[in-house]
C-alpha positions in Angstrom: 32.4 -3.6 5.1 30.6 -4.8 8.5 34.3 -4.2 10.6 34.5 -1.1 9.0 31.1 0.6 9.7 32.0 2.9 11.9 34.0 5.0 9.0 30.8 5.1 6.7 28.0 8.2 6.5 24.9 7.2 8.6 22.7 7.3 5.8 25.2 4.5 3.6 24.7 2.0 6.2 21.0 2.5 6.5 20.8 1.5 3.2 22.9 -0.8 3.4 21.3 -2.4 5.7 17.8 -1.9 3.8 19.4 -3.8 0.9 21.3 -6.7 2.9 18.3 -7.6 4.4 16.3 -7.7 1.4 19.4 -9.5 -0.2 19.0 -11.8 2.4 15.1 -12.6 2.1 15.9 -14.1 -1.6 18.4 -16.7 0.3 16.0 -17.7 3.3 18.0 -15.5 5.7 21.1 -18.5 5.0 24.1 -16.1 6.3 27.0 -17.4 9.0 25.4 -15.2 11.6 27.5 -16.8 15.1 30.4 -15.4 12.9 29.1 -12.0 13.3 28.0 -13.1 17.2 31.5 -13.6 17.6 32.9 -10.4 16.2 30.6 -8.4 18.2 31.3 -10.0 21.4 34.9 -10.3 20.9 34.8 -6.2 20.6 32.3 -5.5 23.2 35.2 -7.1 25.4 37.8 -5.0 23.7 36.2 -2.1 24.8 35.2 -3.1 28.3 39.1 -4.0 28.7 40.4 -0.5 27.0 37.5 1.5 29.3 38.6 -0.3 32.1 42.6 0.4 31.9 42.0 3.9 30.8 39.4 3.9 34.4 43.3 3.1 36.3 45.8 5.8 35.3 49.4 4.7 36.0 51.8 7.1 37.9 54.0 7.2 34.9 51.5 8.7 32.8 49.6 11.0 35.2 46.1 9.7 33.6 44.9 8.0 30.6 41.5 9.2 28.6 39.2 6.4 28.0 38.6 7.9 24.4 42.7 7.6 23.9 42.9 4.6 24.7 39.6 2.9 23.1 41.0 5.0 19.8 44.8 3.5 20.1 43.1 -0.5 20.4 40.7 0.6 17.2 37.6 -0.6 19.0 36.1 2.5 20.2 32.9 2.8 17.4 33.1 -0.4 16.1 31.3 -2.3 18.8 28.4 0.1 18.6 27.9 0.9 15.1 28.1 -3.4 14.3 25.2 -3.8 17.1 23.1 -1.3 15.3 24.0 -2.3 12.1 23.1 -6.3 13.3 19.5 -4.9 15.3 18.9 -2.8 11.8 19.2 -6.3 9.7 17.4 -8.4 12.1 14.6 -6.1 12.2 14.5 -5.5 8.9 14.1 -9.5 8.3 11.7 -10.0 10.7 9.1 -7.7 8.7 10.1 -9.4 5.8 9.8 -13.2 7.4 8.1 -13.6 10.7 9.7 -12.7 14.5 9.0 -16.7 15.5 10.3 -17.7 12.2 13.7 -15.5 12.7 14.2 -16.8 16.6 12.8 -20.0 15.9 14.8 -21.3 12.6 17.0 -18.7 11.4 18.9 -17.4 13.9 21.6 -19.4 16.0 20.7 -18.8 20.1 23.8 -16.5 20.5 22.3 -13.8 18.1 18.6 -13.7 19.9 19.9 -10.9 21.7 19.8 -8.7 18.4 16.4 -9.6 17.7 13.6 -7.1 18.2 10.9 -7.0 20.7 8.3 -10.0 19.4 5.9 -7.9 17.9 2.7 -8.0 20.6 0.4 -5.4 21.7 0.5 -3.6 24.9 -2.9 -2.5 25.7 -2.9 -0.2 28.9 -6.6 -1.1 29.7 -6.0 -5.0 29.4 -7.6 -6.7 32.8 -4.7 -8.9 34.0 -2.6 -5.8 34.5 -4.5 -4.5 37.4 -2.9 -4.7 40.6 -4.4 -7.1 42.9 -5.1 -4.5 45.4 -7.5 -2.5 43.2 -9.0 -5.8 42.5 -9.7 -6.5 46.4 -10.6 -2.7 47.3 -13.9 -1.8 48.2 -13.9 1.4 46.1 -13.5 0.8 42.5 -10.4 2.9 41.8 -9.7 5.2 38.4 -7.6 2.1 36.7 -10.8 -0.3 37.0 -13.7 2.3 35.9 -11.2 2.8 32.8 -11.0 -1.4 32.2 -14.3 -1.4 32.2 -15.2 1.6 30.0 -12.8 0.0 27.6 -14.3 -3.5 28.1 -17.6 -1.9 26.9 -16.7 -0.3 24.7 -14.8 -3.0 23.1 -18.2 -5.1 23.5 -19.9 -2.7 21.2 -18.1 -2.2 18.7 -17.4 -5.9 17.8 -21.1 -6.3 18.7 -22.5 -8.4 15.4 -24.7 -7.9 14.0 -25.2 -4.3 14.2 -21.7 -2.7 16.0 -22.6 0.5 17.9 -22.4 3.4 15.5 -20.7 6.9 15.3 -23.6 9.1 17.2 -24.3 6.0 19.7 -20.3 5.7 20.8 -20.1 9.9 21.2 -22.8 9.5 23.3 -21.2 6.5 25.0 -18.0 8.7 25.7 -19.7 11.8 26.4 -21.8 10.1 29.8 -19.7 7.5 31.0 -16.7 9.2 31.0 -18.5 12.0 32.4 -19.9 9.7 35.1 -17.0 7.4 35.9 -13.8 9.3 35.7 -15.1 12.7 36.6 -15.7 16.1 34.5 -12.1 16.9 34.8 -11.5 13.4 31.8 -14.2 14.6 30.0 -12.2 16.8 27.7 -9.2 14.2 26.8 -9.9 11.3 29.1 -12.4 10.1 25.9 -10.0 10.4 23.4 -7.3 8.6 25.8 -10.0 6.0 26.4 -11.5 5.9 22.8 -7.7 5.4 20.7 -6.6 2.3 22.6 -9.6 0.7 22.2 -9.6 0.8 18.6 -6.1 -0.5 18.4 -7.1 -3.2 20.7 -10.3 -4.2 18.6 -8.1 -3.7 15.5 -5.0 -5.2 16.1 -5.6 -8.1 13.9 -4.5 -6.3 10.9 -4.1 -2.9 9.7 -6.7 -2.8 7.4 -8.9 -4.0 10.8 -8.1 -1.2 12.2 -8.0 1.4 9.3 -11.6 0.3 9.1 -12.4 1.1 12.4 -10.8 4.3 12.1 -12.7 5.2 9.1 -16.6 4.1 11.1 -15.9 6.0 13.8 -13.4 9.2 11.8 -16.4 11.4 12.8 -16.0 10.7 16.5 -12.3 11.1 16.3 -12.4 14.3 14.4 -14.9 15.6 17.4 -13.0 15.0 19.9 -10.0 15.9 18.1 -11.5 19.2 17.7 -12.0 20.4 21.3 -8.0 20.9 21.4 -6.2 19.2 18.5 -2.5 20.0 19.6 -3.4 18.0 22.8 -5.4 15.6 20.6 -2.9 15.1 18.0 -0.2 13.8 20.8 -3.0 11.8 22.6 -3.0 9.9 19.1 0.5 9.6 18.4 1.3 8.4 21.9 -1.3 6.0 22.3 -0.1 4.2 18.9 3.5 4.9 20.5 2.3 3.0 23.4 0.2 0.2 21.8 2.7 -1.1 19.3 6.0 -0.6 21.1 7.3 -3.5 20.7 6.7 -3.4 17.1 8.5 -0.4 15.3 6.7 -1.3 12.0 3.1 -0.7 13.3 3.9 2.4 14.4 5.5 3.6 10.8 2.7 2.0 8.9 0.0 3.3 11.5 1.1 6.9 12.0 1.5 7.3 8.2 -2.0 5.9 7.7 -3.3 8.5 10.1 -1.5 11.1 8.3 -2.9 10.2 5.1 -6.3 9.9 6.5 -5.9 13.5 7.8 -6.3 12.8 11.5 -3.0 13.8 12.4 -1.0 16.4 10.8 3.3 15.1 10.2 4.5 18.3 11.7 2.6 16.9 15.5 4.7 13.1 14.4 7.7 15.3 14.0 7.5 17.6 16.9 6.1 15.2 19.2 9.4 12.9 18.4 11.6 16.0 19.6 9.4 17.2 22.2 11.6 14.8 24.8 14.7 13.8 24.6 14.3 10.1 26.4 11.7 9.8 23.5 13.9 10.3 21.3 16.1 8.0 22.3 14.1 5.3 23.2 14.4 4.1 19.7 17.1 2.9 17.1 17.3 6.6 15.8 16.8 5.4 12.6 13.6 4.2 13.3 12.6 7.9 14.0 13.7 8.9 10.9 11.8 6.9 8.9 8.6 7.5 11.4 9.8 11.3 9.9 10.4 10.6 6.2 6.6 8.3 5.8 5.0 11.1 7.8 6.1 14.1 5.8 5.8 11.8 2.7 2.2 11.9 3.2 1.9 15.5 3.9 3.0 16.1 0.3 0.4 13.5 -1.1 -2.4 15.1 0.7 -3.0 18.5 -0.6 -4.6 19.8 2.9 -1.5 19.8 4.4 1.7 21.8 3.0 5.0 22.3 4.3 
């Protein structure tokens, strides 16, 4: 079945994959994996070789199409669909194990390459990503007042005993933003502050962050407010952005955020579509099932119909 996945419908080999990686959770992941390592490669260089001769027509033939002759070797899917097909497994595994636990004990070097991203946060506001010559300049450029808003901020909300509360962070966002960045942030620039910073004082779990979604809902729903289809992309890309490396935060996250009513699944959906590159940044399948939670939760919730 796994050399002949290129002749099977999309949809069979998602779920094939879905159950053959759940298949392979009951047998701690034991599978001959450098024998798939090997098939792979072996047709990646098939293909290389076929592109290449069909790249140097010979005079007897006038030409050669790269398609004709990738068709005629019988490698010119397979190499593609079996790399999906392997990333699709291996990512599927390491939500049900661990990404460590996959590169660490599972998998034999040669099929690291298939792994996922390790699943860490990217938080734009983090202080070790400034460059050094913001650091050194006498003027405290936009990318510093934003690290430290989001230092603050961070400060106050994990404040113990007594975290800031809903009114007190509005009014937080509404002056410093104001202040710092300039009136022309003070419509989005909070929101584009205020969403990372809960992901970063979250990111230990998602009920951590759920809860801080739910303390501050008011504040979101405010600002959201002011011009949601703006708002509502603000959101999604900033959990885009956050969690990129980890596909499954952003399914579980954007779905929790649909349920919650903070984001509707037709702004998931058409902010997916909106570009192209966006579109394709991702295993494709992994946007359809970003589409299938999100309009699942539209028909739980009775606020939102299709």
């Amino acid at each position: 079945m796994f050399l002949r996945l290129d002749e099977l419908d999309p949809e069979v080999v998602n779920r094939f994959a879905d159950w053959f990686a759940f298949h392979l959770s009951n047998f701690n992941y034991s599978w001959p994996w450098a024998n798939w390592a090997a098939v792979v490669n072996k047709a990646t260089a098939t293909a290389a070789a076929a592109t290449s001769t069909a790249a140097a027509p010979t005079a007897a033939s006038g030409g050669s199409d790269a398609s004709s002759v990738a068709a005629a070797s019988g490698t010119s899917a397979a190499p593609n669909s079996q790399k999906l097909f392997i990333t699709d497994v291996l990512s599927r595994c390491s939500r049900l194990s661990y990404w460590q636990n996959m590169r660490d004990k599972i998998l034999p070097p040669a099929m690291h390459p298939f792994l996922p991203d390790e699943p860490k946060p990217a938080f734009r506001f983090a202080k070790h990503l400034i460059p050094a010559a913001d650091l050194q300049a006498t003027e405290k450029s936009q990318t510093i007042k934003c690290v430290e808003l989001a230092a603050a901020m961070i400060h106050n909300i994990r404040k113990k005993p007594e975290p800031i509360d809903s009114a007190g962070l509005l009014r937080f966002l509404d002056a410093e933003v104001t202040t710092k960045l300039g009136a022309s942030e003070a419509v989005h620039g909070r929101l584009r502050l205020l969403f990372p910073v809960l992901l970063e004082a979250g990111q230990k779990s998602y009920s951590h962050v759920m809860s801080l979604v739910e303390r501050y809902k008011e504040v979101i729903k405010a600002l959201v407010a002011v011009d949601p289809i703006e708002a509502h992309s603000i959101i999604i890309s900033s959990v885009a952005e956050y969690w990129q490396h980890s596909h499954q935060h952003i399914i579980v996250l954007l779905d929790k955020l649909t349920t919650y009513g903070l984001i509707p699944g037709a702004a998931v959906v058409s902010w997916i579509f909106a570009n192209r590159n966006r579109f394709y940044q991702y295993v494709t399948r992994y946007t359809l099932h970003v589409i299938r939670y999100t309009r699942a939760g539209r028909r739980r919730s009775p606020s939102h119909s299709d």
